[in-house]
N, C-alpha and C positions, 0 to 999 in steps of 0.2 A: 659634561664635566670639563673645567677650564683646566689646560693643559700646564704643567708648575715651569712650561719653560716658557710659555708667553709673555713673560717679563724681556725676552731678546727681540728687538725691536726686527722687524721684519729684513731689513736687508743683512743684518748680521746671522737670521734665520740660516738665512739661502747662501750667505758666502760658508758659514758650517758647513752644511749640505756640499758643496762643492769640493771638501777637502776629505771628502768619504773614503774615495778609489785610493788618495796619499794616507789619511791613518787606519785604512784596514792593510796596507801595504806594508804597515811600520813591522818588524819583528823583534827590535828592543824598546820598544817603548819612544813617547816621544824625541825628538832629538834635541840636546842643549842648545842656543845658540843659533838658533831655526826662527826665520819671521813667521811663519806659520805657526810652530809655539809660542811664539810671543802675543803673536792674536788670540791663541787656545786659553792666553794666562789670562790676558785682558778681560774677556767674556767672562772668565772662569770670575774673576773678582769684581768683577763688578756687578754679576746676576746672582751668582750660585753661590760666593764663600758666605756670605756675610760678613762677621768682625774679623775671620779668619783670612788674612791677605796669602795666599799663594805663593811660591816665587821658585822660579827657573831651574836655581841652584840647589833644590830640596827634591831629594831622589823620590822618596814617598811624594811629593805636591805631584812628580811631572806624573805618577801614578792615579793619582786622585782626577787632576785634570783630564786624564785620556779617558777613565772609566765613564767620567760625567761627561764628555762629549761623545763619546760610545752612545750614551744614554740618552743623548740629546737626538744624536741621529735616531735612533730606534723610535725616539716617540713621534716622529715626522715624515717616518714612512708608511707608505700604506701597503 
């Protein structure tokens, strides 16, 4: 079964993967203002929102964003 996040091009894969240790570490959620969310946003809208653009400033989005790269990591571990 083909995995729904294989639409992220392999090195954007592994830099997710890298940012694991920093958002299991988060305890309010992602941080505004953070180039690391700002990467989280980017992937998030260009793979995963469709018509629905994300963005930064939108307390619910930075929710939505962390759940789905939560998700992202879990489908890429073994």
């Amino acid at each position: 079964m083909r995995n729904k996040f294989d639409r992220v091009p392999l090195d954007d894969r592994e830099e997710i993967l890298k940012l694991k240790t920093w958002i299991l570490s988060l305890k309010m959620g992602l941080p505004r203002g953070d180039d690391r969310t700002r990467y989280l946003f980017e992937i998030y809208n260009e793979y995963f929102g469709g018509n629905v653009l994300m963005e930064e400033s939108c307390s619910a989005c930075l929710g939505k964003v962390l759940r789905k790269t939560n998700e992202f990591i879990q489908s890429y571990e073994h």
